[in-house]
N, C-alpha and C positions, 0 to 999 in steps of 0.2 A: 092919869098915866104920867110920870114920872119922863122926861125928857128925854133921858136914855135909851126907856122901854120903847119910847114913841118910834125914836130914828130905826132900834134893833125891830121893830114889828111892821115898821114902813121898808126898811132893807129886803126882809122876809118875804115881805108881799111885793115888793118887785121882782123879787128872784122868782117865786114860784110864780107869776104870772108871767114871764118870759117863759118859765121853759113851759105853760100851758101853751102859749101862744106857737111857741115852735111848733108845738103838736100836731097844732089846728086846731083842736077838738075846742069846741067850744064851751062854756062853764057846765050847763045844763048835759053835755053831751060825754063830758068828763065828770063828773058828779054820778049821772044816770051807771054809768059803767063799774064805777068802783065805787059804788054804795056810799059814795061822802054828802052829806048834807050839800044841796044849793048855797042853800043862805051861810050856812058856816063858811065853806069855799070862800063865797063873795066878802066875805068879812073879814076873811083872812086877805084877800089878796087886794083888799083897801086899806089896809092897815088899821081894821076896826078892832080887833079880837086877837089877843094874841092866843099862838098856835100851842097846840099842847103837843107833846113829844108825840105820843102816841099818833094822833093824826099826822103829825109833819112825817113820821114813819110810813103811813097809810099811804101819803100821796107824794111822798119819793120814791117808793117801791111801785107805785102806779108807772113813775118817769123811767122806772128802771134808774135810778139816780143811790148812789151810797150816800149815807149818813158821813162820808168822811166827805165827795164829793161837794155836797153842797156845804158843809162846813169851811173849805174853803173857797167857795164860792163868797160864802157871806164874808169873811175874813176882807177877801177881796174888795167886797162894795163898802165896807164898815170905812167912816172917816179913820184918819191913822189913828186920831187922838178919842177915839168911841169912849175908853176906859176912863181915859184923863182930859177931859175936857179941857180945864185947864191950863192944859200945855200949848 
């Protein structure tokens, strides 16, 4: 994984594991309820696996959470320079 990928999929998986934890519900107990894989979940929110559209849709509509919401959610956590490293 490409250095970039790594930060954008380790941002990912801290965002969606706060707002799990806000929940309460626990991985197993949040997985059980809207039919997402365990181990996927957990892969995702270790920054093993990056997320596919389709799921990150699955389990923000689980949070009640918009696709614009957590866009700038991530925006927010992303370093300024995510694009340009460089700078």
């Amino acid at each position: 994984m490409q250095e970039q990928e790594k930060i954008l999929s380790n941002t990912v998986a801290k965002i969606l594991k706060n707002i799990r934890f806000k929940t309460g519900k626990s991985l197993n107990l949040f997985c059980n309820e809207y039919e997402i894989s365990t181990s996927t979940l957990n892969d995702i929110e270790n920054g093993k696996r990056n997320i596919k559209l389709f799921s990150l849709y699955k389990i923000l509509k689980a949070y009640n959470i918009t696709l614009v919401e957590f866009a700038e959610n991530l925006e927010n956590e992303l370093p300024a320079n995510f694009l340009n490293p460089e700078e």
